[in-house]
C-alpha positions as CSV (number, residue, x, y, z in Angstrom):
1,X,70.2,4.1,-81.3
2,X,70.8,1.0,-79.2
3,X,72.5,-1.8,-81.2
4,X,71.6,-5.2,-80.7
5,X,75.3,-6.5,-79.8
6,X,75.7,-4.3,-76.7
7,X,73.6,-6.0,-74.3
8,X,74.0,-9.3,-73.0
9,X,71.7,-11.6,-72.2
10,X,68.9,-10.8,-69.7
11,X,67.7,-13.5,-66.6
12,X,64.9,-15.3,-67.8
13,X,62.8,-13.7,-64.6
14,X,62.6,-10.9,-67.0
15,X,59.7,-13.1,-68.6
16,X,59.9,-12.0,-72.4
17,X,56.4,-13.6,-72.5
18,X,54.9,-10.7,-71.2
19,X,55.6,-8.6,-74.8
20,X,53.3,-8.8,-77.5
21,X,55.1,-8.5,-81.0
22,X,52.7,-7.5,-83.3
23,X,54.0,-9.0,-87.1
24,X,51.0,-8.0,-88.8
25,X,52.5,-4.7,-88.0
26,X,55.9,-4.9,-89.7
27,X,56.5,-2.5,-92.3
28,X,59.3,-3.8,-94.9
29,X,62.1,-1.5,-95.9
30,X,63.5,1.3,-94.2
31,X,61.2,3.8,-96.5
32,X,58.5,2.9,-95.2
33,X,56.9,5.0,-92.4
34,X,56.0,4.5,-88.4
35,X,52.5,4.9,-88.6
36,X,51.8,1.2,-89.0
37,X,53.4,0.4,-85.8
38,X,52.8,3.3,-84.2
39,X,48.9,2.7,-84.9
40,X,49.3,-0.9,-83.7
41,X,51.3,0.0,-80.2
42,X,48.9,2.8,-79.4
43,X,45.6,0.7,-79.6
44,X,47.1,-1.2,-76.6
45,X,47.8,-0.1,-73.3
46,X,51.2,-0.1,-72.3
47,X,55.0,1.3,-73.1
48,X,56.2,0.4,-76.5
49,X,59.4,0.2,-77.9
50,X,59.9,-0.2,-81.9
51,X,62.8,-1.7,-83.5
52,X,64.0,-1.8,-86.9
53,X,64.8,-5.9,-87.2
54,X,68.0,-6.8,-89.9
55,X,66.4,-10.3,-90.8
56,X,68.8,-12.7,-92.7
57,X,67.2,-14.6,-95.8
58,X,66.2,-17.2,-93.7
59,X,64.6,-15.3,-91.7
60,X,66.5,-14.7,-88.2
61,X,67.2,-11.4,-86.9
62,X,71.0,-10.8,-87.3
63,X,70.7,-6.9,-85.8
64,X,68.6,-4.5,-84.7
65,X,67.8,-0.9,-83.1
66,X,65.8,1.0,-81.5
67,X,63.7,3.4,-83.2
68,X,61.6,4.8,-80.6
69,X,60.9,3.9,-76.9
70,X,58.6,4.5,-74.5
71,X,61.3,3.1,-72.2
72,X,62.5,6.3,-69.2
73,X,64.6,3.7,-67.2
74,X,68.2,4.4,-66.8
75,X,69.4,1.0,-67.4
76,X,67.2,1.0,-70.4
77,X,65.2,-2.1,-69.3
78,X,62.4,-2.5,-71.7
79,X,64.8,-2.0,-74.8
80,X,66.7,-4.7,-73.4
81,X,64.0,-6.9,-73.0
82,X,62.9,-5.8,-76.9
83,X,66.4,-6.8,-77.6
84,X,66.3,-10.0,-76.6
85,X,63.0,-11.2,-77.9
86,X,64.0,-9.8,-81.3
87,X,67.0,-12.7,-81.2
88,X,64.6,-15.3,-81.0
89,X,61.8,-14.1,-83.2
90,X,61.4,-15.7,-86.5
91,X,60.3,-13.2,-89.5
92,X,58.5,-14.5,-92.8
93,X,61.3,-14.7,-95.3
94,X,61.1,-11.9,-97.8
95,X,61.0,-12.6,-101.6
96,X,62.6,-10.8,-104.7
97,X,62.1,-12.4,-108.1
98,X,61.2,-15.3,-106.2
99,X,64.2,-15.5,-103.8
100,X,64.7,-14.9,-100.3
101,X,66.8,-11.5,-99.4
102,X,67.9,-10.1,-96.8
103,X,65.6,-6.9,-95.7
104,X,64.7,-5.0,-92.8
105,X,61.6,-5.4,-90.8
106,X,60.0,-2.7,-88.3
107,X,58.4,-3.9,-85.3
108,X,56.5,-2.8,-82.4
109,X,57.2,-4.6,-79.0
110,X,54.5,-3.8,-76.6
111,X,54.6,-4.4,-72.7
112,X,51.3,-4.7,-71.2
113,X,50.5,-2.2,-68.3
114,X,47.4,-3.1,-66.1
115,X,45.3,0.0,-65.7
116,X,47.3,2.1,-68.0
117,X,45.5,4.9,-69.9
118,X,47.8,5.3,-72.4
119,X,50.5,7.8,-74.0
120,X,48.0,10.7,-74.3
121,X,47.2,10.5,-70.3
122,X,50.3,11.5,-69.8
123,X,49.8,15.1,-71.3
124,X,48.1,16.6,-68.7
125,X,49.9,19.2,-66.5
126,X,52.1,17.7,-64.2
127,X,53.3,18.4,-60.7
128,X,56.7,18.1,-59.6
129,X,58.2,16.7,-56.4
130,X,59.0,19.4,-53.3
131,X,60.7,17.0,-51.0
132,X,60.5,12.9,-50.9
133,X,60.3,10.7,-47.8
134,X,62.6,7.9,-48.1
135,X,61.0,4.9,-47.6
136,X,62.2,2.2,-45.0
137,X,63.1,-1.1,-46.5
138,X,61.3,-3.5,-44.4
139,X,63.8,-5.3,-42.1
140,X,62.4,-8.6,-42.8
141,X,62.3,-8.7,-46.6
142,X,65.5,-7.4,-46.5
143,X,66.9,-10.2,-44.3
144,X,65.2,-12.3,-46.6
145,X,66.8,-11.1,-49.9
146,X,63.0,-10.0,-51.1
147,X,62.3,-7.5,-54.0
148,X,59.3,-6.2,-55.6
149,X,57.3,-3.0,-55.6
150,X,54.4,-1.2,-55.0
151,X,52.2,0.7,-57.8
152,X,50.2,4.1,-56.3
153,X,48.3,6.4,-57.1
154,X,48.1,9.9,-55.9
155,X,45.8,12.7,-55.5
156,X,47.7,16.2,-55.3
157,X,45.8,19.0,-54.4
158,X,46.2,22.7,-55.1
159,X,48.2,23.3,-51.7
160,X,51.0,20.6,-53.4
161,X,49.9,17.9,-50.7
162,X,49.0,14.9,-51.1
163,X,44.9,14.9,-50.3
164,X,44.2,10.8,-51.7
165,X,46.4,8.2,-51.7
166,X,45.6,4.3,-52.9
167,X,47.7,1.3,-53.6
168,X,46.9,-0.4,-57.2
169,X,49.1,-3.2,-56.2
170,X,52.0,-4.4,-54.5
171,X,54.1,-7.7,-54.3
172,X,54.1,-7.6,-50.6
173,X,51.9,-6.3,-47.9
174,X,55.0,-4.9,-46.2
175,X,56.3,-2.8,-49.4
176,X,52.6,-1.1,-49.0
177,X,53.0,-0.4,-45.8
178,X,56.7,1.0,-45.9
179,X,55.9,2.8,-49.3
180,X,52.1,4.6,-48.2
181,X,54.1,5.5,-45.1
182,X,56.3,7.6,-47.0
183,X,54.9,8.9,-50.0
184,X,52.1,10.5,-47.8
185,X,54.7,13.1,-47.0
186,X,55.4,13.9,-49.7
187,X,55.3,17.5,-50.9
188,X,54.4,18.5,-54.8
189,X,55.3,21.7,-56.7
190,X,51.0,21.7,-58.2
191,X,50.3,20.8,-61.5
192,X,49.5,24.2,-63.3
193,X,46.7,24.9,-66.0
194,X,46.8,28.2,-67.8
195,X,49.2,29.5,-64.6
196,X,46.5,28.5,-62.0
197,X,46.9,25.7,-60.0
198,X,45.0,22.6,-60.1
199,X,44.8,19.5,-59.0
200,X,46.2,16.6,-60.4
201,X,45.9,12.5,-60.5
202,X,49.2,10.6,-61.0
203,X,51.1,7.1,-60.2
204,X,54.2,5.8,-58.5
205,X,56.0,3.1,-59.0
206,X,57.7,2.4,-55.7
207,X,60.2,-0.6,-56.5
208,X,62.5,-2.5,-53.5
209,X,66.0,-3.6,-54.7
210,X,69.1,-5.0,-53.4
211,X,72.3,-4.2,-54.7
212,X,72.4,-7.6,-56.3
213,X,69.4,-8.4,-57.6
214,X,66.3,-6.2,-59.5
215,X,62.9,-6.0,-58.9
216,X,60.7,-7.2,-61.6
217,X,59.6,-4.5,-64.9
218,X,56.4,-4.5,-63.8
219,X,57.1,-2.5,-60.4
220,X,59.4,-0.1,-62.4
221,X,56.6,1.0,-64.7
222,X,53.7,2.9,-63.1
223,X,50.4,2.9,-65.2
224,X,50.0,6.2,-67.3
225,X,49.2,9.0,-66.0
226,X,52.4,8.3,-64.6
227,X,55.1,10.7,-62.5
228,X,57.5,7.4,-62.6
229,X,60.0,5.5,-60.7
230,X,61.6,5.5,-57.5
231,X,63.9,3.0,-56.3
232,X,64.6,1.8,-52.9
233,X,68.0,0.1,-52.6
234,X,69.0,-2.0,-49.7
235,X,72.9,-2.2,-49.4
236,X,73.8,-5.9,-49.1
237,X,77.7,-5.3,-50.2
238,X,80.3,-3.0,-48.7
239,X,80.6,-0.1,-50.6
240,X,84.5,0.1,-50.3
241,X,86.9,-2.6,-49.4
242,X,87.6,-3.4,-46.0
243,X,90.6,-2.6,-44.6
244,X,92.9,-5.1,-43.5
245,X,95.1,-4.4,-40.3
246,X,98.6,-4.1,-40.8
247,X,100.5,-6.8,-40.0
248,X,103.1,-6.5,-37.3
249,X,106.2,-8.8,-38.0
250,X,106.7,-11.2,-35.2
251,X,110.4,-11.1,-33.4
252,X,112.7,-14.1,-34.4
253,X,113.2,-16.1,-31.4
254,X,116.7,-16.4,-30.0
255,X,118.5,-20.0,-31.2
256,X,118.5,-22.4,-28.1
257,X,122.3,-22.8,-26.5
């Protein structure tokens, strides 16, 4: 469980607009079960993450955790992003006996995924990586302080290689470039059906960082049937602090006669 007071506020290039909170999906009370939300979430394509909201009688969300998350990120991005749209969202009051009370409200958030097939895509046998080209971070974005991504998708054929490869979309021509350059090297453990190999249909999320600043959600998240992220980090800080020469005391010159 995540709680709402442990993360601090997220940059508003994060664009909360892009979830879709569903309130005709809340269920009220804590006895009441996910299939409301989870039938809501899964009718759209995307990852979901589903809170349970601690609303106040006036309605404002004082708290809230996460129930379940389609979120794989180490940093726990989309739950963050959940997080903070559930501090601004303003729930219906809820009546007892005619007066407002304080209850608890579950909630799917749902972030929209262009070309995603869903949770159940997912399922299918899955290969694993062999060996990873690193890609290059293109000189000139770097110089530039440019992030962003690239979203593929792969064919992998029964001999673990690579036999199709497309870009979906990228931010920039030159993350394409740099991240098709690489990933068609790449080497794959075959998906397996019934211990017989076969071949397989996955994406990549390729996204382009610096140390100081993140590349949109969107290229962190592949579409489903997804093998997921990997991050390419260009170093704009020292990693360890530079080391100052010691300094030599000077002689004391010899008082004047």
């Amino acid at each position: 469980m995540v709680n709402l007071a442990h993360f601090t506020p997220l940059s508003r290039s994060m664009n909360i607009r892009r979830l879709l909170l569903s309130l005709a999906a809340l269920s009220l009370g804590l006895g009441h079960s996910l299939a409301a939300a989870d039938k809501a979430a899964e009718s759209k394509n995307g990852y979901t993450v589903v809170l349970d909201l601690k609303v106040t009688e006036a309605g404002a969300v004082e708290d809230a955790i996460v129930v379940t998350s389609d979120d794989t990120s180490v940093d726990h991005i989309l739950d963050r992003m959940a997080m903070e749209a559930a501090r601004v969202t303003k729930v219906p009051p809820h009546l007892k006996d005619g007066k407002a009370v304080k209850f608890t409200a579950r909630a799917p958030f749902l972030f929209t995924v262009e070309d995603d097939e869903g949770p159940d895509a997912n399922k299918a046998p899955k290969p694993s990586i062999h060996s990873a080209e690193q890609p290059i971070f293109p000189a000139e974005l770097a110089a530039k302080g440019e992030v962003g991504g690239v979203i593929l998708e792969a064919v992998i054929g029964v001999d673990g290689k690579i036999s199709s490869l497309k870009v979906i979309r990228s931010s920039h021509v030159e993350f394409a470039m740099a991240a098709t350059t690489a990933v068609k090297q790449w080497t794959f453990i075959p998906a397996k059906k019934d211990g017989v190999a076969v071949e397989s249909r996955w994406r990549l999320a390729i996204s382009f960082e610096s140390d100081v600043l993140r590349a949109d959600w969107k290229w962190r998240f592949a579409p489903r049937p997804a093998l997921g992220n990997y991050s390419v980090v260009h170093r704009t800080l020292p990693s360890e602090p530079v080391a100052m020469p010691p300094q030599v005391p000077v002689p004391a010159q010899p008082a004047a006669k």
